[in-house]
N, C-alpha and C positions, 0 to 999 in steps of 0.2 A: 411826479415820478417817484415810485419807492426806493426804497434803499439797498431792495434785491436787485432791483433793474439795472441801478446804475452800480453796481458789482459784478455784472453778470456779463457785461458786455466789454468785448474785446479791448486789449491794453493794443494802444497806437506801437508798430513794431519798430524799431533804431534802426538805422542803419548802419552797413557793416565798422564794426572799426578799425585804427590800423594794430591794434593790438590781434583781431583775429587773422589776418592778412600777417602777422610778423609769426604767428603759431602756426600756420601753415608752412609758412616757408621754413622755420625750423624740425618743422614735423617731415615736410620734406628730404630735408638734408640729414636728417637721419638713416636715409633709405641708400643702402648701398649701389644699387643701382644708379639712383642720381651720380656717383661717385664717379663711378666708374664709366656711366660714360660720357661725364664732366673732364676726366682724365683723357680719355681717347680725343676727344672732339678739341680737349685744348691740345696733346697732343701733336695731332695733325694739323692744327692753326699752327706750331711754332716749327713744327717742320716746313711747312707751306713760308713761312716768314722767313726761315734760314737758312732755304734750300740751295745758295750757292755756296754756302758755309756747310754744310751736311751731306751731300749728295758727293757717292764718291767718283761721279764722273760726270763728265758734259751729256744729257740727256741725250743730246742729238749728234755725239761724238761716234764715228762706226768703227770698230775694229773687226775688219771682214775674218782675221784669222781667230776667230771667236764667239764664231756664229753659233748660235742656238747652246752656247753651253747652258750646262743646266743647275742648278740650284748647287751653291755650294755642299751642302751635306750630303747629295747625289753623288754615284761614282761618274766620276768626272769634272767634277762641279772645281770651281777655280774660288778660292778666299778671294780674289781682286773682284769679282762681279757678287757678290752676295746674295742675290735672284737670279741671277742667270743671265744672258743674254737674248735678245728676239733675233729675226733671219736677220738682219745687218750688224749684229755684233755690239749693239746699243744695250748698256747697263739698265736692266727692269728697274732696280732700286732706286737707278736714279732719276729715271720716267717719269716712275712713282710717287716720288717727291714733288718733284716738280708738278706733275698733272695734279695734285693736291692743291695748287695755286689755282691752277682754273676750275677745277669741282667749287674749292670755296665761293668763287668769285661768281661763278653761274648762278648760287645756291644764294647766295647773299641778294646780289642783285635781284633774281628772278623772284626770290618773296617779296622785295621791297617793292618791286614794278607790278606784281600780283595785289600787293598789299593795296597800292597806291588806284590802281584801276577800279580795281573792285570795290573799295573804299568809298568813290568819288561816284561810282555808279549808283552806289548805293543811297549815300545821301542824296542825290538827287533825284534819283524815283521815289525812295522815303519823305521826303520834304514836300516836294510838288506832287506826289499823289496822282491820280488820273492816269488821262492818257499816258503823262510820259513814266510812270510807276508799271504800266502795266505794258507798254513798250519795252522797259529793261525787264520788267519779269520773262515776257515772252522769249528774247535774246538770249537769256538765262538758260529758259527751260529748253529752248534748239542747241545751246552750244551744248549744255551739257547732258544733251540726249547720244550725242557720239562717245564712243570709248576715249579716254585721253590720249591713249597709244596712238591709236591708228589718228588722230587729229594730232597729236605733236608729228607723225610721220610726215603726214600730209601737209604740214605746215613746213615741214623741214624742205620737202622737194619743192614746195613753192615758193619760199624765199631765200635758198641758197643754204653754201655752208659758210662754219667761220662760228667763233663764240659768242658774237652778238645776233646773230639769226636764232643759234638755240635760246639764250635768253629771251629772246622776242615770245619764239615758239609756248617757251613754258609759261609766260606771263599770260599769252593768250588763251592758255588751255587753264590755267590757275585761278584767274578773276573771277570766276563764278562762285567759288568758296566763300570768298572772303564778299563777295556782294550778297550773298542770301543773309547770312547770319548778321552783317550791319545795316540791312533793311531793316532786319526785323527790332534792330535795336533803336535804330531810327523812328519804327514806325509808332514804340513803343514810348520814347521819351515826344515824339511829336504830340 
């Protein structure tokens, strides 16, 4: 072999290091947007954590003579409800608050149980190949031929209400994500 050939031909590539993984993420945190809604999202998580300590009233507390006020800064609006009141005289604010505890908890949960399904689908039609790879494929490509709406609806009338039936609902409309793109990473380190 000459001395051109073997100059000529490809250097074996590295792989990544953690030095460009730590310029990313500082390149990231650069960006005001990361910031800002790093801010809102913790935010809401310490509201959600302190909301018997923050909320200026019992969520589910009515005061009938109070109905429907309206936003403080509105004429009429009352400084003791701060958002106003709904038809039973129940504080928005502190709703508000409060229902931040179950948004979280939905949110948290339902990626994890999306995460977890889809995950496990995946390695296992990725690994075993064959029939059972092209049985989860198939599963895949029907579930995710319906809109998500109208199949989280549909899921919802057929297993009730209550926050463990929506979490149900959105893991079973979510697993299809996270199982396409870990096949293929499956199929790829297989």
């Amino acid at each position: 072999m000459t001395a051109t050939a073997m100059t000529s031909s490809p250097a074996p590539t590295a792989a990544p290091s953690f030095a460009l993984t730590r310029g990313a993420l500082r390149q990231l945190g650069r960006q005001p947007r990361v910031w800002v809604g790093g801010g809102i999202l913790l935010a809401v998580l310490l509201l959600a954590v302190l909301a018997p300590w923050v909320a200026p009233h019992d969520p589910l507390e009515q005061d009938l003579l109070h109905m429907l006020t309206p936003p403080m800064w509105a004429p009429g609006g009352d400084a003791a409800f701060p958002l106003g009141t709904d038809g039973l005289g129940r504080c928005v604010l502190s709703r508000a608050i409060y229902g931040a505890r179950v948004a979280l908890t939905v949110a948290i949960v339902a990626a994890l149980g999306s995460m977890l399904l889809g995950s496990t689908l995946a390695m296992l039609g990725g690994y075993f190949g064959g029939v059972v790879d092209r049985g989860i494929g198939y599963v895949v490509d029907l579930w995710m031929s319906f809109p998500p709406v109208v199949l989280s609806l549909i899921l919802l009338v057929g297993l009730g209400t209550g926050v463990d039936k929506v979490i149900l609902a959105v893991v079973l409309v979510d697993w299809t994500r996270f199982c396409r793109v870990i096949r293929a990473d499956v199929l790829v380190t297989r």
